[in-house]
C-alpha positions in Angstrom: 71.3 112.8 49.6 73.0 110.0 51.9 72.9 111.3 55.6 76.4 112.4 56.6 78.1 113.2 59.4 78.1 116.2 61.4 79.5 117.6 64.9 79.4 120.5 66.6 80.6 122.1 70.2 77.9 120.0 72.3 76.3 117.7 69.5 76.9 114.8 67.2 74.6 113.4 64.3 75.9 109.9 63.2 75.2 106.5 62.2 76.3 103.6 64.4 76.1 101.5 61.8 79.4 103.2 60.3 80.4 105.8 62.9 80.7 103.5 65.6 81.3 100.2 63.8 84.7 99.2 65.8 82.8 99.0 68.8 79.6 98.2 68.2 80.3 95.5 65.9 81.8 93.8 68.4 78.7 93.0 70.4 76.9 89.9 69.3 73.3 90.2 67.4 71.0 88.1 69.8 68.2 88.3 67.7 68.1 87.7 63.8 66.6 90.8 61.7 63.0 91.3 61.8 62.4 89.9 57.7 64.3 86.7 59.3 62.3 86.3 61.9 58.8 87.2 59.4 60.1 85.0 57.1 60.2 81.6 59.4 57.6 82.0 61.3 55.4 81.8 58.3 57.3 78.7 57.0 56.4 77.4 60.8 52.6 78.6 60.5 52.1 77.3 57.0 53.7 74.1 58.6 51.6 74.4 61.5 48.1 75.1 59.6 48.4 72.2 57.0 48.2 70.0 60.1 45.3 71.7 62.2 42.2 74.0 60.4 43.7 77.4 61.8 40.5 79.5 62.8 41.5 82.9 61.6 41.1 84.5 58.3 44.1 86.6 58.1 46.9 85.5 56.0 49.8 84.2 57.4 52.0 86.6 56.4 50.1 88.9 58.6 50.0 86.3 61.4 53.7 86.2 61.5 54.5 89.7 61.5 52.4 89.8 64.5 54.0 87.2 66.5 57.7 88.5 65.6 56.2 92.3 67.0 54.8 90.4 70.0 58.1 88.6 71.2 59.9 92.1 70.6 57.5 93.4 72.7 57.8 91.3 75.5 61.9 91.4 74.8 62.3 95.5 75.3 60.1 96.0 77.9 61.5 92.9 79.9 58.1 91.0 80.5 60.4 88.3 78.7 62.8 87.4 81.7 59.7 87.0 83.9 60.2 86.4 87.5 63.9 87.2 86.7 63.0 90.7 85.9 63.1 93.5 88.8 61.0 96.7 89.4 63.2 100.0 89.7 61.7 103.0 91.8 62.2 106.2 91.5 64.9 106.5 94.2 66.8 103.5 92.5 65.4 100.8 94.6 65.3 97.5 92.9 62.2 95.4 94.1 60.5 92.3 92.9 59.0 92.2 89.6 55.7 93.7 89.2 54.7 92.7 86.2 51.0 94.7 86.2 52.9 97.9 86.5 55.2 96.9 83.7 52.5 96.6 81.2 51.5 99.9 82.0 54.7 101.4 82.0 54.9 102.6 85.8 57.8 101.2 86.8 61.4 101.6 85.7 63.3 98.6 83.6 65.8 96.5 85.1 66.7 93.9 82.2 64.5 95.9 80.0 65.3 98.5 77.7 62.1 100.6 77.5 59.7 101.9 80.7 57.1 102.3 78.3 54.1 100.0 78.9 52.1 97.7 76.5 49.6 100.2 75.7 52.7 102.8 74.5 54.3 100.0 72.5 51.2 99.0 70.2 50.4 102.6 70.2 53.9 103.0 68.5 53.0 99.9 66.4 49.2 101.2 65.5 50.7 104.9 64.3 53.5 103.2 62.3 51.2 100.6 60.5 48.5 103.4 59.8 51.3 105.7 58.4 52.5 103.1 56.2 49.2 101.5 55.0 47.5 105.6 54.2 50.9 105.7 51.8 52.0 108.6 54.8 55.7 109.5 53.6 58.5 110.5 56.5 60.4 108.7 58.7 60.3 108.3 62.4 61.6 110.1 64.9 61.9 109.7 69.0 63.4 112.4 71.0 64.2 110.6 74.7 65.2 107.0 74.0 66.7 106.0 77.9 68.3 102.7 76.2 66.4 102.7 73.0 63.9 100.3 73.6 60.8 102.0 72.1 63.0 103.3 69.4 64.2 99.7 68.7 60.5 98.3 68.9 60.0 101.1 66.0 62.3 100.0 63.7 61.0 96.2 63.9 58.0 97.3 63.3 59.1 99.5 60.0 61.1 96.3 59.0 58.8 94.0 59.5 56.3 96.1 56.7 59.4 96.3 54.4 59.7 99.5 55.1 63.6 99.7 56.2 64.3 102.5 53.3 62.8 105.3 56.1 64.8 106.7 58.6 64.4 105.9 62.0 66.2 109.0 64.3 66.8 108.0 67.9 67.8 111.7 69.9 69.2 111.8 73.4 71.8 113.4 75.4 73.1 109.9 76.0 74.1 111.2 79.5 70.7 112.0 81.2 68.2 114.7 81.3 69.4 118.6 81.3 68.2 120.5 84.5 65.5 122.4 83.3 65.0 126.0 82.9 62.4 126.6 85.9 61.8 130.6 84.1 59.5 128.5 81.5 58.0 126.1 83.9 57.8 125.9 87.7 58.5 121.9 87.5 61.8 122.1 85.0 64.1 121.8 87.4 66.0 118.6 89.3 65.8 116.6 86.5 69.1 116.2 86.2 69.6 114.3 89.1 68.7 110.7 88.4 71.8 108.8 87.1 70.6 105.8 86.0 68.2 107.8 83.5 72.3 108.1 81.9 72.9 105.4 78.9 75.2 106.2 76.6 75.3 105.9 72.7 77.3 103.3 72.5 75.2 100.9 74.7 72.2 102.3 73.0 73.9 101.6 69.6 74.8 98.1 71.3 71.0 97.2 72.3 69.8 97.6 68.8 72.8 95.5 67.2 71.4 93.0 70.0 68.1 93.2 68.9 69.0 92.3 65.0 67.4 95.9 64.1 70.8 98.2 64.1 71.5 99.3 60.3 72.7 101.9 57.9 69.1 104.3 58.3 69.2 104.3 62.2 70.9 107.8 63.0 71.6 109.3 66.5 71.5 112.6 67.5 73.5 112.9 70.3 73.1 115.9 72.6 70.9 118.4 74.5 67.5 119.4 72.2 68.9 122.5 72.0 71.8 121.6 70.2 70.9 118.4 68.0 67.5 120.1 66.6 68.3 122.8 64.5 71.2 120.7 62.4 68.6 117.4 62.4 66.2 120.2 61.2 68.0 120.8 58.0 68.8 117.4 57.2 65.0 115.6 57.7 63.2 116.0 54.7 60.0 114.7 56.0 58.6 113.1 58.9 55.7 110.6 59.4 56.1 109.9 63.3 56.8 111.9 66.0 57.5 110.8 69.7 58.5 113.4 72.5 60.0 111.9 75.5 61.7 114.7 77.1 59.3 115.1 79.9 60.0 118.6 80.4 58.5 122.1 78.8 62.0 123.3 77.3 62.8 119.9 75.7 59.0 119.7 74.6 59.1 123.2 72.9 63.3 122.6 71.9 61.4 119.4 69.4 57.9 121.1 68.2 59.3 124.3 67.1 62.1 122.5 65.0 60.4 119.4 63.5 56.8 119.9 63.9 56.6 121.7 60.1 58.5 118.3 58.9 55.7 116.4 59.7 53.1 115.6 57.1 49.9 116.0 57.3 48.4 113.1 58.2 50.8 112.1 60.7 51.1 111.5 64.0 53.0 113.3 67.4 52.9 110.9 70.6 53.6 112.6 73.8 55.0 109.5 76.5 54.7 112.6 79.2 51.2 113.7 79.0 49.2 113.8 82.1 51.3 115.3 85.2 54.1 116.6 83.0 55.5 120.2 82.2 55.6 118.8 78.2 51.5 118.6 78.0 51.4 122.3 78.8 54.0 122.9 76.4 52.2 121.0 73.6 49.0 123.4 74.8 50.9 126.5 74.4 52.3 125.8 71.3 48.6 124.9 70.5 47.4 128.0 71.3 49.6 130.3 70.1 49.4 128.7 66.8 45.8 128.8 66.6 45.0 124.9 66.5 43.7 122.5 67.9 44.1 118.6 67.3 42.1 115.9 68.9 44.2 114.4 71.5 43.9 110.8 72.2 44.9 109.2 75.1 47.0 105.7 75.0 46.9 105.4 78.8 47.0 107.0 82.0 50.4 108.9 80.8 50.7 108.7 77.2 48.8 110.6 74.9 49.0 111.3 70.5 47.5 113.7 68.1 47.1 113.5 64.4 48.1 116.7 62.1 45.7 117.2 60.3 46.7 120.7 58.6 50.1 123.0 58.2 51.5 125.3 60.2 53.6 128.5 59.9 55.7 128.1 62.8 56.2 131.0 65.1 60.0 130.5 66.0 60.5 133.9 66.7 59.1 133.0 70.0 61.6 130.3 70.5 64.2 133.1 69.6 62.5 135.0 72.2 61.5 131.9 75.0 57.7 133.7 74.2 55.5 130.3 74.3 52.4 131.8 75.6 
């Protein structure tokens, strides 16, 4: 069944593609689509190896696709602008470019559209390729976008393997974190108070036009995690990807107890707040309390994934009753 459109009091599930198509139609695509981009690159490298003995033995098809997913890495986390780039702080400081903490993802963007490092963004590439290449069904799914530059890098990469036909859903409130509910964790609070986490859908819908990678399976959810998952729930059929951006314990628990039975087994769950975040003790209690207990492997000094590697009955009487422990 074609996704359709759906509101509520405090969320929206659409597709920019049509539901916002007056203005975001308007911006220009920067970029040509990623099977434009796959598609000349091996022209250039078939070009490029009938004049020099390339030393490599993987095809060329597979050498393009790489380059194409290198530039767009460099393009969403900014490294391409070099020098011209800036460093944000914390207290919305703008500094000089620090392009070490960049590639680990310590910094906040300035021209970029992602604060996710190099090691996140292969990461993202590494669980997508596996999914697709173990014949993994589901689509992918990233709840905390900021301007949608991991969620953009996603959907290259699912174009670039042909795979367009699954569903890529990008979830935010569009207008920066909720405060937090401090009775479930000591450290959800405040987070409401950093405006320039605040990007709205329309920008975010812009950014992927930009980026040649906006098209009719890219679907938002905008609103709260409270309000988008439990209509997203009924409409995702299956999931193959998972990645939880919402920093805090409620938004953490507000996506596993929705979508976590959606994903297959075999799968994958990244978490971007791991170490030093209220969502990794989340992720433990719903661990425990469901009685399992995945390998959890780390991606860098924040980031960590898991793989699913059995069903779940999910207990959401407990998020009926906020009992997560």
């Amino acid at each position: 069944m074609p996704f359709t459109r759906a509101y509520g009091d405090k969320f929206e599930l659409l597709r920019p593609w049509y539901d916002m198509r007056a203005g975001v139609h308007q911006a220009p695509q920067l970029l040509a689509p990623p099977e434009s981009w796959v598609e000349q690159l091996t022209l250039r490298l078939n070009y490029l190896d009938s004049k020099v003995a390339a030393n490599t033995d993987r095809s060329v098809s597979t050498r393009a696709r790489a380059a194409y997913l290198e530039l767009m890495k460099l393009y969403v986390s900014g490294l391409a602008y070099g020098a011209e780039e800036m460093s944000v702080t914390g207290n919305v400081r703008v500094g000089p470019f620090q392009p070490d903490k960049r590639a680990k993802g310590l910094d906040w963007a300035y021209l970029g559209m992602t604060m996710t490092g190099g090691a996140r963004l292969d990461n993202v590439r590494l669980l997508l390729e596996d999914v697709v290449y173990r014949n993994i069904p589901g689509d992918y799914i990233e709840t905390g976008v900021w301007r949608g530059g991991s969620s953009i890098f996603a959907r290259a990469v699912l174009r670039s393997l042909n795979e367009g036909g699954r569903m890529s859903y990008v979830c935010d409130s569009f207008k920066g974190l909720p405060p937090g509910d401090k009775k479930l964790h000591p450290r959800d609070r405040g987070w409401n108070l950093f405006p320039y986490l605040e990007e709205s859908a329309e920008e975010v819908a812009k950014n992927f036009r930009e980026s040649g990678v906006l098209d009719s399976n890219v679907v938002f959810a905008k609103g709260f995690f409270n309000e988008t998952m439990p209509p997203l729930a009924s409409r995702i059929k299956r999931l193959a990807v998972m990645r939880l951006d919402g920093d805090m314990y409620e938004s953490t628990v507000d996506v596993l107890y929705h979508l976590y039975d959606k994903l297959g087994v075999g799968g994958y769950v990244i978490i971007d707040d791991w170490f030093g975040f209220p969502a990794k003790t989340a992720c433990e209690d719903f661990f425990r309390v469901h009685n399992i207990n995945p390998e959890i492997n780390v991606i860098d000094e924040t980031a960590a994934y898991w793989k699913k590697t059995k069903d779940v009955d999910i207990q959401y009487w407990r998020y009926e009753q906020t009992k997560f422990t």
